[in-house]
N, C-alpha and C positions, 0 to 999 in steps of 0.2 A: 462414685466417690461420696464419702460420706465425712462429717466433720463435726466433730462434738467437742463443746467449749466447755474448761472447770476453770471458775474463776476464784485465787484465794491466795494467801500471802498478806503481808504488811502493809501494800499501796494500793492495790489488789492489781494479781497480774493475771493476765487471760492465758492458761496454757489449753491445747489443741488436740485433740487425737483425729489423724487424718488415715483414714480408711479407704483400702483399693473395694470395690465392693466383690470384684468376681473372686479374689482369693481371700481376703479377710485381713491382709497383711495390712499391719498398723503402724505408722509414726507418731511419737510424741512430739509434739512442739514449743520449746521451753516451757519445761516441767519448773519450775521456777520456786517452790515449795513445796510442803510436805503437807497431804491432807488425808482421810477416809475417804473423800469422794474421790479425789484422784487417783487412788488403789484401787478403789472400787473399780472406777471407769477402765485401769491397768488390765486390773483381773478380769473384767468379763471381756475385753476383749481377748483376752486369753495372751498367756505370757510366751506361747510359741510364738506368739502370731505378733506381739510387736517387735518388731525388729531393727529399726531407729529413733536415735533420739535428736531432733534437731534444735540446734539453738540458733537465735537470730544473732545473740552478743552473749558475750558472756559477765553482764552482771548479774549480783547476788541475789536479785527478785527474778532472772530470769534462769540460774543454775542450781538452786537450791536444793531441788527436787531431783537431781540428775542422778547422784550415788544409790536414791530406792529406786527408780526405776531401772535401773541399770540392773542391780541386786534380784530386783522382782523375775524379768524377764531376760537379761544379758543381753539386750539391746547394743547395737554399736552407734558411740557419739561423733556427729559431725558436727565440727565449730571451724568457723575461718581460720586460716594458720597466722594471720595477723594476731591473733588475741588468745592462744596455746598459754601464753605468759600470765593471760586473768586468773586462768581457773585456781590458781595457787598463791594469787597477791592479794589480800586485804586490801591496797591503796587501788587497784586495777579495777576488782570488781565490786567496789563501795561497799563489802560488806561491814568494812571498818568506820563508816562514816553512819550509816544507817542501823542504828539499833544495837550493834554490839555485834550484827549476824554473824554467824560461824556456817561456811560452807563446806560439804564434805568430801573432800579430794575424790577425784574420778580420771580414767584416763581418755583421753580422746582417741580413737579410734581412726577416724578419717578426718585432717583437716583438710579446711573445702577453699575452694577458689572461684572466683568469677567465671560467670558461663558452663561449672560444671552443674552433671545431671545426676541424679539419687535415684533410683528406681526401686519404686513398691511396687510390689505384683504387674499390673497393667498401668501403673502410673508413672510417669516420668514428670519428678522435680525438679527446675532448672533453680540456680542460685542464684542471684541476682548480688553483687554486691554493692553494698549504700553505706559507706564509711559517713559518720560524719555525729553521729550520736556516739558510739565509739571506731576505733580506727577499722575494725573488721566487722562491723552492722553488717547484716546482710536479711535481705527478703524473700520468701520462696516462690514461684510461680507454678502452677499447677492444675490444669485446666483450666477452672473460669476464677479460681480461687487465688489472692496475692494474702500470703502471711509476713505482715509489714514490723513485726516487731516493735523497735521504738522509731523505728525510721519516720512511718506514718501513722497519726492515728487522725480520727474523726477529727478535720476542722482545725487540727491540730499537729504538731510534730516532737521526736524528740529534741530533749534541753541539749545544750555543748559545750555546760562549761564540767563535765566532767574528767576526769586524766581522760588522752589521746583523745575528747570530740573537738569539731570543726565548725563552728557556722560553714563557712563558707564549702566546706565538701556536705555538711546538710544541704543544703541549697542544690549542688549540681547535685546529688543524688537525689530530691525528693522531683528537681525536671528530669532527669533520667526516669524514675518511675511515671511522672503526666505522660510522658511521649510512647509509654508502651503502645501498642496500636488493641482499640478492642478498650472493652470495657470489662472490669473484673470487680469481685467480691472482696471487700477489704478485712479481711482478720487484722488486729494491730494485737498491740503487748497490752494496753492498757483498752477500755472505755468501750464504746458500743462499735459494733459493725457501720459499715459502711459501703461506697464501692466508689470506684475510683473516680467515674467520670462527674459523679457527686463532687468527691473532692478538687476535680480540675475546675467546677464550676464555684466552690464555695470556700476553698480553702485558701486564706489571703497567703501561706507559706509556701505555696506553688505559685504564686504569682508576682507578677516583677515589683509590687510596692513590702515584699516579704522584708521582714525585721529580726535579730534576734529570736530564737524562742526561749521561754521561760522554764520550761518542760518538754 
């Protein structure tokens, strides 16, 4: 398995190209803007060879990028069927609140649900769902590798006071995530890598004196 990060957009957001290594088959992981490195990264992994595009949520820094990839390669998008209704709302997916953005309609493909599995080549994606930053957040698990989204990042988690988030389902979803068993590598949406059992020891948002987050 291989995993290569383009990071870029307006807040800057981390998208992922996640790689089976025996067949070469590729997922994007919120393509989230438009860039030359991230076509780049598109094209040489070869536009047969990606074949999904996953999103953790469907805000404007994390779908932005969805219509060229899609275009490049013809990739099929999975997004939770809770949040079907973002990809097309300016209030849903803040692009209306952030900058003026303008997102480019795409169609979903597969909406996903909890406990379901995605397979690239020899790899199987389980989805985790983590409502709470928006109502259909979800996180991907995949070998030793957790792509957290906004759910979790470094020390950190996502905000809720946006349409559909929750303090309080952030909360049960980021103890949902501490209790996985095993220790894993933390890709998030935003900021540096991490892994998890880091985060169980240092992160005050996984832990019972947790408050509001800001972001």
């Amino acid at each position: 398995m291989k995993v290569t990060r383009i990071t870029g957009g307006p807040l800057p957001t981390n998208c992922y190209l996640l790689t089976d290594n025996r067949t070469g088959l590729t997922a994007v992981i919120d393509p989230g803007f438009e860039s030359e490195d991230l076509t780049e990264s598109v094209l040489a992994a070869g536009q047969d060879k990606v074949q999904a595009i996953l999103l953790t949520h469907a805000h404007f820094d994390h779908i932005t990028g969805v219509a060229k990839v899609k275009e490049l390669t013809g990739a099929k998008v999975y997004l939770h069927s809770d949040e079907l209704m973002f990809v097309s709302d300016p209030s849903l997916n803040a692009s209306g609140i952030f900058y003026g953005a303008q997102v480019q309609q795409f169609r979903v493909d597969y909406p996903m649900g909890d406990g379901d599995e995605i397979e690239l080549g020899e790899l199987k994606i389980r989805v985790i769902h983590t409502p709470g930053h928006t109502t259909g957040g979800c996180c991907f698990l995949v070998e030793d590798a957790l792509f957290t989204g906004d759910t979790l990042m470094k020390l950190s988690c996502g905000r809720t006071d946006f349409p559909t988030g929750s303090y309080h389902q952030m909360m049960d979803s980021l103890r949902k995530l501490a209790k996985l068993p095993g220790d894993f590598h933390v890709y998030p949406g935003h900021g540096p890598e991490s892994t998890l059992e880091y985060e169980r020891k240092n992160n005050s948002f996984l832990g019972m004196d947790a408050h509001d987050p800001l972001y």
